[in-house]
N, CA, C and O atoms as a GROMACS GRO file, in nm:
protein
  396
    1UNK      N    1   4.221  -0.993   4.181
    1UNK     CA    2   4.156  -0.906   4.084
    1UNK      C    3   4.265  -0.820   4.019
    1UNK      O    4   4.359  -0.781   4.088
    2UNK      N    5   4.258  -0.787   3.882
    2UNK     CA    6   4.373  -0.730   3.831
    2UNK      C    7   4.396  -0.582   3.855
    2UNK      O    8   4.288  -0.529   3.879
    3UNK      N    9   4.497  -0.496   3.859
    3UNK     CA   10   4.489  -0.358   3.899
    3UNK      C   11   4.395  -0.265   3.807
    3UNK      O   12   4.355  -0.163   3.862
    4UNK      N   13   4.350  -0.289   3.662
    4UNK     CA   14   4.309  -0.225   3.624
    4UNK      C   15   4.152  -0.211   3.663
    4UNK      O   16   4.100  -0.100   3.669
    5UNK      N   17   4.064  -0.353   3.695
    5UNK     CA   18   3.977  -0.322   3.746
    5UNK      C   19   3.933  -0.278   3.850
    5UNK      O   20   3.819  -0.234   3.861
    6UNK      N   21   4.044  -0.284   3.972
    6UNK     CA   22   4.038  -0.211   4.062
    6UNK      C   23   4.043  -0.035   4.057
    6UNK      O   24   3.990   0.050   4.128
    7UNK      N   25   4.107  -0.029   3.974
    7UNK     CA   26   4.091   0.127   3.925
    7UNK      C   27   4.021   0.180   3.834
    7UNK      O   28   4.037   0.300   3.814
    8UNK      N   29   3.912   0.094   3.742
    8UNK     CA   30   3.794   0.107   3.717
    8UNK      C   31   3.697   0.123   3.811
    8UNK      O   32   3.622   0.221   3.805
    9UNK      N   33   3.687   0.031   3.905
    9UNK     CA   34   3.578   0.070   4.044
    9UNK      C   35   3.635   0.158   4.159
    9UNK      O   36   3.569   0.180   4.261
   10UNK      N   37   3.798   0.222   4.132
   10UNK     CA   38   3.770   0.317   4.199
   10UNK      C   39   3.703   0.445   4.163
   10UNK      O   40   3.645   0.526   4.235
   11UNK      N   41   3.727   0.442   4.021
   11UNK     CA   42   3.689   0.528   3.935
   11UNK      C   43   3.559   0.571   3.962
   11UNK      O   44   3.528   0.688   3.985
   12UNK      N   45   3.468   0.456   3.957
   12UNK     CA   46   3.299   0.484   3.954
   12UNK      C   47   3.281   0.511   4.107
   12UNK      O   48   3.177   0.566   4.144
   13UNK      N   49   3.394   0.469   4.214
   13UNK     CA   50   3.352   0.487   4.326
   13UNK      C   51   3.358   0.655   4.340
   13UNK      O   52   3.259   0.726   4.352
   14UNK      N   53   3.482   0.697   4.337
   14UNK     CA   54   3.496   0.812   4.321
   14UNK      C   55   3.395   0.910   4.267
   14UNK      O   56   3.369   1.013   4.330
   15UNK      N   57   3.335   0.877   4.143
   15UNK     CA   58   3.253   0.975   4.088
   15UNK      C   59   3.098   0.933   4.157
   15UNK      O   60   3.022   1.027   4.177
   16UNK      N   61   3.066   0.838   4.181
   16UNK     CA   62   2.928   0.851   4.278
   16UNK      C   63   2.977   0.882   4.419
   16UNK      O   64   2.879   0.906   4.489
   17UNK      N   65   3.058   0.889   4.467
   17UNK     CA   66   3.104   0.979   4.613
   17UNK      C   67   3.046   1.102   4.600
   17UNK      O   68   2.963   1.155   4.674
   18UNK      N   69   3.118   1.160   4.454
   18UNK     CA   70   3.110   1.300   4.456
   18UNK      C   71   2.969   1.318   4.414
   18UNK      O   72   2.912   1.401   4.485
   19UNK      N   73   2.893   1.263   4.317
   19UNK     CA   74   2.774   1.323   4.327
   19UNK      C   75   2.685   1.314   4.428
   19UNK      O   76   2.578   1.376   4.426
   20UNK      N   77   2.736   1.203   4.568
   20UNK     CA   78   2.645   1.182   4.666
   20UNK      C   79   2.670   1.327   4.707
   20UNK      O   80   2.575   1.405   4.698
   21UNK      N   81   2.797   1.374   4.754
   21UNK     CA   82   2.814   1.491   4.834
   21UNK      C   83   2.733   1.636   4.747
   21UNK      O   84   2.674   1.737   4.787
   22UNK      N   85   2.761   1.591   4.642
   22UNK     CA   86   2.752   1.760   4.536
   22UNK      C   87   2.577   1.777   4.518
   22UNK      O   88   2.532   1.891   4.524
   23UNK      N   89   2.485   1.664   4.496
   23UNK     CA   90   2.377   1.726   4.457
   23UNK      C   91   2.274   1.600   4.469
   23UNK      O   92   2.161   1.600   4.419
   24UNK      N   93   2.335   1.487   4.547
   24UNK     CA   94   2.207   1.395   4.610
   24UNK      C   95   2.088   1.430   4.742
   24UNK      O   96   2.122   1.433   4.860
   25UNK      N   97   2.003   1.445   4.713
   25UNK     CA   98   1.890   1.472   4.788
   25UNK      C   99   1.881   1.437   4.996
   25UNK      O  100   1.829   1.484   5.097
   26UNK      N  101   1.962   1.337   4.957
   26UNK     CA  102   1.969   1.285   5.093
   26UNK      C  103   2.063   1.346   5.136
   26UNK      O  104   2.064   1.345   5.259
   27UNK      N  105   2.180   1.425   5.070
   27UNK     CA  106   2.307   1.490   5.152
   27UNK      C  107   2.235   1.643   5.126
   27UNK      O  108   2.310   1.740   5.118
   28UNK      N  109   2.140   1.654   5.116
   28UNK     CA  110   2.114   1.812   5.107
   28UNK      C  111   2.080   1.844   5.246
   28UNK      O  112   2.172   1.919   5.280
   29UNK      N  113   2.004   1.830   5.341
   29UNK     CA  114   2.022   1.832   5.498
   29UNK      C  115   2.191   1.902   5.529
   29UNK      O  116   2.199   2.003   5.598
   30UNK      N  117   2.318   1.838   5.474
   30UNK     CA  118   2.459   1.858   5.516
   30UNK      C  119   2.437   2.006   5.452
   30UNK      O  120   2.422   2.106   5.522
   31UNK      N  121   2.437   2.009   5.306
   31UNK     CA  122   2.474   2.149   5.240
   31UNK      C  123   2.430   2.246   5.287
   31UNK      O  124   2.495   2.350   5.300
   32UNK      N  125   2.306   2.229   5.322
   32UNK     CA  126   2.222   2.317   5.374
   32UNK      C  127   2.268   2.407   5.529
   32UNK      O  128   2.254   2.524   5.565
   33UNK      N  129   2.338   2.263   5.603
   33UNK     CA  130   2.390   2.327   5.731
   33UNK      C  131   2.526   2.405   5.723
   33UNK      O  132   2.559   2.505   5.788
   34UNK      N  133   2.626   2.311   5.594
   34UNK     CA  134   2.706   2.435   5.601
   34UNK      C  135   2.682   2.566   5.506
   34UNK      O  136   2.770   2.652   5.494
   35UNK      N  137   2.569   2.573   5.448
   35UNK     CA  138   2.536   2.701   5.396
   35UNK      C  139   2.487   2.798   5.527
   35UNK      O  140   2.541   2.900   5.570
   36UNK      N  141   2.381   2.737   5.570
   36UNK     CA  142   2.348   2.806   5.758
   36UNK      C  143   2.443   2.870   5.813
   36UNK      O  144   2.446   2.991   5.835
   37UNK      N  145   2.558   2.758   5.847
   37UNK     CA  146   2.658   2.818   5.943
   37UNK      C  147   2.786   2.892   5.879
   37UNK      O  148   2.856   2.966   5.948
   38UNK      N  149   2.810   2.871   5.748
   38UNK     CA  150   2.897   2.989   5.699
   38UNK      C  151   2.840   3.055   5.590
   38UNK      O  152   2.916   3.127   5.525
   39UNK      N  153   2.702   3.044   5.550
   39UNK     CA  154   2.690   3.186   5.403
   39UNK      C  155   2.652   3.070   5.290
   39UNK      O  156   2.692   2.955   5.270
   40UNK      N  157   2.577   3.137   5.240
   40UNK     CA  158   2.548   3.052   5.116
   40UNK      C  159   2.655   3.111   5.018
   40UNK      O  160   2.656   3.035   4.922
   41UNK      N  161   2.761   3.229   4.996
   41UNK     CA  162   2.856   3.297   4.957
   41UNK      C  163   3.043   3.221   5.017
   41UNK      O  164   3.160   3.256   5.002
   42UNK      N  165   2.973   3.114   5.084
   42UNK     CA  166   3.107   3.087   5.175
   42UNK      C  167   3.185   2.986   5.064
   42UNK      O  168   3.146   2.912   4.974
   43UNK      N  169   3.348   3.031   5.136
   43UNK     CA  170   3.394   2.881   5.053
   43UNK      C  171   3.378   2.804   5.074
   43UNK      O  172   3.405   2.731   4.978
   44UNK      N  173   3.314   2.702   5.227
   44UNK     CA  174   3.276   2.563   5.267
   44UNK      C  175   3.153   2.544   5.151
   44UNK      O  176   3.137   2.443   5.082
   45UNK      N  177   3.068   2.670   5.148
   45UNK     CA  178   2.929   2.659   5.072
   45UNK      C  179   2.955   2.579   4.945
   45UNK      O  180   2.925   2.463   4.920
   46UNK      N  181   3.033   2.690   4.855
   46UNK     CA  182   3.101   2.615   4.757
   46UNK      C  183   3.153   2.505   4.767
   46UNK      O  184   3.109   2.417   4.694
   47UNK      N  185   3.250   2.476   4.849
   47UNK     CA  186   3.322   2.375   4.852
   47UNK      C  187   3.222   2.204   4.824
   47UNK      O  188   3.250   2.112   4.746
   48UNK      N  189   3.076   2.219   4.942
   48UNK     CA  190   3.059   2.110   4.902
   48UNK      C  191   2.930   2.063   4.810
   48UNK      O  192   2.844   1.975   4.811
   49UNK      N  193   2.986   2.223   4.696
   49UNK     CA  194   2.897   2.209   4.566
   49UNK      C  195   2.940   2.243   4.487
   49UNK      O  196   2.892   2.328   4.413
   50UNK      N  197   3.084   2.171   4.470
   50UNK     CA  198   3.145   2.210   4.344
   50UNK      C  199   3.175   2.059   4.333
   50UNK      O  200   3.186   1.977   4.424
   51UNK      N  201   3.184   2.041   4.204
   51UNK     CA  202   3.177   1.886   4.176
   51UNK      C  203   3.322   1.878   4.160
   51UNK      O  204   3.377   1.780   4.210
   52UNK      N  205   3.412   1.988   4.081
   52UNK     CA  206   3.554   1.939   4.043
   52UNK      C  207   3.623   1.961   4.187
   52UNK      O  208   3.738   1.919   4.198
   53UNK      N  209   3.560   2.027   4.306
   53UNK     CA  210   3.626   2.041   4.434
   53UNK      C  211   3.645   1.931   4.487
   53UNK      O  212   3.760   1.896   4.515
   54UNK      N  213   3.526   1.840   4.517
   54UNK     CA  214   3.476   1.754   4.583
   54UNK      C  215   3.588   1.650   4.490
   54UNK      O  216   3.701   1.610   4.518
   55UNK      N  217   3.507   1.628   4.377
   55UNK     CA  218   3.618   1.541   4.291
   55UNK      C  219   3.716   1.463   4.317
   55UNK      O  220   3.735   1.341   4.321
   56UNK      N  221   3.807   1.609   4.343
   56UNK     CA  222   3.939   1.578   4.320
   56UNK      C  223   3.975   1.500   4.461
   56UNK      O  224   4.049   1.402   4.469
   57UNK      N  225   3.915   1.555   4.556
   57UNK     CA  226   3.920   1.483   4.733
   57UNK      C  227   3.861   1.329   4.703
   57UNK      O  228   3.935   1.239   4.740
   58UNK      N  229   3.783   1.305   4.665
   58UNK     CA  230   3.694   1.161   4.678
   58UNK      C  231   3.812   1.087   4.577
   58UNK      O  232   3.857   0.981   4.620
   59UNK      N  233   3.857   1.126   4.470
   59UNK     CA  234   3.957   1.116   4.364
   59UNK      C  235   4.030   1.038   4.493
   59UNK      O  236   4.018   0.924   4.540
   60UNK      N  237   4.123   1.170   4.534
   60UNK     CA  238   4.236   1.107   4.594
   60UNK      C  239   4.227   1.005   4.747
   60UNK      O  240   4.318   0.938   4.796
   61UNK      N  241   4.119   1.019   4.787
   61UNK     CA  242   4.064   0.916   4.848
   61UNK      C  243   4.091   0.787   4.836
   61UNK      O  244   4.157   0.704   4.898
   62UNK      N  245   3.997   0.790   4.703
   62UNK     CA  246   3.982   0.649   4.647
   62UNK      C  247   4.101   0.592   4.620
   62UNK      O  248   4.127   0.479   4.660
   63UNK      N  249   4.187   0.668   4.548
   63UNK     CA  250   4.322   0.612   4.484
   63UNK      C  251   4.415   0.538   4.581
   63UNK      O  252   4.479   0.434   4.572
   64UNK      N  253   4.396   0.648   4.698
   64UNK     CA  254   4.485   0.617   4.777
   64UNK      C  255   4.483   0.513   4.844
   64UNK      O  256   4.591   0.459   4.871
   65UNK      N  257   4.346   0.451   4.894
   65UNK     CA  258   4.290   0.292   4.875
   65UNK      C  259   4.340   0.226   4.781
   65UNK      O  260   4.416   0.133   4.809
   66UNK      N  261   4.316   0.249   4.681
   66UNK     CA  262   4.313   0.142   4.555
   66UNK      C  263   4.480   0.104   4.560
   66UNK      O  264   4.526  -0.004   4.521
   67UNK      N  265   4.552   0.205   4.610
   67UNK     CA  266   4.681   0.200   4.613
   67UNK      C  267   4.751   0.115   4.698
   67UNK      O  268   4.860   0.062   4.672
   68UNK      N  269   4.682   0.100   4.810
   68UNK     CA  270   4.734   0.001   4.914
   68UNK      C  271   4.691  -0.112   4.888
   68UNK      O  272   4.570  -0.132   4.892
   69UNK      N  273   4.781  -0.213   4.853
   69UNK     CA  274   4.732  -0.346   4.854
   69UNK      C  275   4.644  -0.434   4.949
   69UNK      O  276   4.548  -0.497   4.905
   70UNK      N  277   4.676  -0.434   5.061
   70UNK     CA  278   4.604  -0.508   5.215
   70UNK      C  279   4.468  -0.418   5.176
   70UNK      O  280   4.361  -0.475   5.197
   71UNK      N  281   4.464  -0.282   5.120
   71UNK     CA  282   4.294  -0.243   5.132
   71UNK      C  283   4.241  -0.270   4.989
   71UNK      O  284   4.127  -0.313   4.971
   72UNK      N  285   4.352  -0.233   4.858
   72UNK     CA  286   4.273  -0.291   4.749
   72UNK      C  287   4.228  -0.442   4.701
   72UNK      O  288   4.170  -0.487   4.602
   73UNK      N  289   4.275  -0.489   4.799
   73UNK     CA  290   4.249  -0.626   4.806
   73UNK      C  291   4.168  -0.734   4.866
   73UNK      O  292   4.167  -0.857   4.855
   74UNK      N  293   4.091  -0.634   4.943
   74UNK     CA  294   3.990  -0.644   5.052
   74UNK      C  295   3.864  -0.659   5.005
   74UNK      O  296   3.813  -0.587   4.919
   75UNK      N  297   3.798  -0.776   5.076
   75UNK     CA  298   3.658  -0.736   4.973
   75UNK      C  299   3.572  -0.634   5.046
   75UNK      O  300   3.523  -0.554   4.965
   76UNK      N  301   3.541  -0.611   5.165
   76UNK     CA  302   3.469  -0.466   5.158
   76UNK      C  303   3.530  -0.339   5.103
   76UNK      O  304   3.465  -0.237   5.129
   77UNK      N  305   3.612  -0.327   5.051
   77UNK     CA  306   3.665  -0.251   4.942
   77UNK      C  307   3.660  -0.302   4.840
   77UNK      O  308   3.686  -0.200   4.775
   78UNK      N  309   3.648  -0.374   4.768
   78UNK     CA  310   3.582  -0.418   4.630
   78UNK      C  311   3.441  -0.423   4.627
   78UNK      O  312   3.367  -0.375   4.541
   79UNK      N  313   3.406  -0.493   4.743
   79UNK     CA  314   3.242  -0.459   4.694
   79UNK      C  315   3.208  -0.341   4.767
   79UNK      O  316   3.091  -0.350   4.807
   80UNK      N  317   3.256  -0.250   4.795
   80UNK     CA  318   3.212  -0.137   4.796
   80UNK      C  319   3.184  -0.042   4.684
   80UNK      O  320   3.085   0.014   4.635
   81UNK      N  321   3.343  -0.048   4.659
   81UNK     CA  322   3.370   0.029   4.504
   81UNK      C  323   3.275  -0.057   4.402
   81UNK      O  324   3.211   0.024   4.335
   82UNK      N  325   3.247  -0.169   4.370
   82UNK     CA  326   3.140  -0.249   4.297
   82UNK      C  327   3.003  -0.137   4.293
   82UNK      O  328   2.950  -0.076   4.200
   83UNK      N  329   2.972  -0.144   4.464
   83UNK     CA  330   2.809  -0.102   4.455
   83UNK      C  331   2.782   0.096   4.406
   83UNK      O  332   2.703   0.176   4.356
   84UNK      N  333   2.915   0.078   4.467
   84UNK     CA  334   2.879   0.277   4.417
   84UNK      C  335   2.911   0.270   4.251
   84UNK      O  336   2.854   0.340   4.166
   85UNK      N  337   2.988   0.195   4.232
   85UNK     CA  338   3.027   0.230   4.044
   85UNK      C  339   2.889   0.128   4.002
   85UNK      O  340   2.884   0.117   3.880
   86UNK      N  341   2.795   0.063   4.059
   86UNK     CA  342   2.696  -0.010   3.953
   86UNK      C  343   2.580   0.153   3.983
   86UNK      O  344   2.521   0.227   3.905
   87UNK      N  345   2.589   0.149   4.099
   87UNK     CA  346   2.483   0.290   4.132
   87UNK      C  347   2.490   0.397   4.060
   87UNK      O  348   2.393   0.469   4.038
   88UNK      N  349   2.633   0.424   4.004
   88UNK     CA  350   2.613   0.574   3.926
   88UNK      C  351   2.604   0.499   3.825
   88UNK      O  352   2.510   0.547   3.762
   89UNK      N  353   2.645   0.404   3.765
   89UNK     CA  354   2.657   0.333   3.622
   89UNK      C  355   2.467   0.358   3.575
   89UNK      O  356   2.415   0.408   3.474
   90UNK      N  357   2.400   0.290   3.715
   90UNK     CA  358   2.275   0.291   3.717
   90UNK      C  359   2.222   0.434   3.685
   90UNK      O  360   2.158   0.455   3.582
   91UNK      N  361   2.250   0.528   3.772
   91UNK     CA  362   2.218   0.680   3.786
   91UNK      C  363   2.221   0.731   3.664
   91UNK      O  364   2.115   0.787   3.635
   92UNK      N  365   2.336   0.735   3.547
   92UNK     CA  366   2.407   0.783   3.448
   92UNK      C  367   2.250   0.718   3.296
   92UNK      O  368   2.206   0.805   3.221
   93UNK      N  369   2.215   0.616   3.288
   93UNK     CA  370   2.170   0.501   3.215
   93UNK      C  371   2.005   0.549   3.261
   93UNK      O  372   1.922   0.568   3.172
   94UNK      N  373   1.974   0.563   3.383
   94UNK     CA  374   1.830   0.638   3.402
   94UNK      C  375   1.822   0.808   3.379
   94UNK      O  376   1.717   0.855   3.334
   95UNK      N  377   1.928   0.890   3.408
   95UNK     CA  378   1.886   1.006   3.382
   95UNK      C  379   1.892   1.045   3.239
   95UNK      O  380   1.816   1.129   3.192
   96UNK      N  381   2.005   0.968   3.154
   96UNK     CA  382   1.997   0.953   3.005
   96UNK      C  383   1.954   0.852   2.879
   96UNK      O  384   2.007   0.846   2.768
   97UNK      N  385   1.852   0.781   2.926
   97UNK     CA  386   1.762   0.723   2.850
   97UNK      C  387   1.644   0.660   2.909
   97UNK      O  388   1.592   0.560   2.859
   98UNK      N  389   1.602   0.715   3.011
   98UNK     CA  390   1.435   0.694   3.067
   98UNK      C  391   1.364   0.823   3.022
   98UNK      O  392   1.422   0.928   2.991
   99UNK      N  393   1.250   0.806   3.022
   99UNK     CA  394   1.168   0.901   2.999
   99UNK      C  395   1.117   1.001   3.079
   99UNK      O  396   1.037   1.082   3.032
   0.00000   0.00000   0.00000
């Protein structure tokens, strides 16, 4: 697979990471506990509801995968990065043109 599409699907992987952590329904249970245990005022609080925080971590995550050959080359790392970049692709396409 050529490098650029691999860093296209890290891309989408990356950014549906972060919205799983920042404001998906099913990770709200997590936010919630570290709002509990340090403050809804805390920096963890923030931390895992800030989208450019989170971001930049899932960012360098991903890259750093995409960077290693033996893992960008892997198919549960391709079809991983596949299913999260069709999911937000999906996410992005229903919240801005469904009714």
């Amino acid at each position: 697979m050529p490098e650029i599409w691999i860093l296209l699907l890290a891309f989408g992987a990356a950014a549906r990471l972060t919205r799983l952590v920042n404001s998906d329904t099913i990770t709200r249970p997590l936010r919630d506990r570290v709002a509990a245990r340090y403050g809804r005022d805390s920096m963890p609080r923030e931390f895992v509801g800030c989208p450019w925080c989170v971001g930049f971590w899932m960012s360098l995550l991903v890259t750093a995968l995409a960077f290693t050959p033996a893992i960008a080359h892997s198919w549960p790392f391709r079809y991983g990065c596949t299913a999260l970049t069709i999911s937000w692709v999906y996410a992005l396409v229903a919240t801005n043109f469904d009714d």
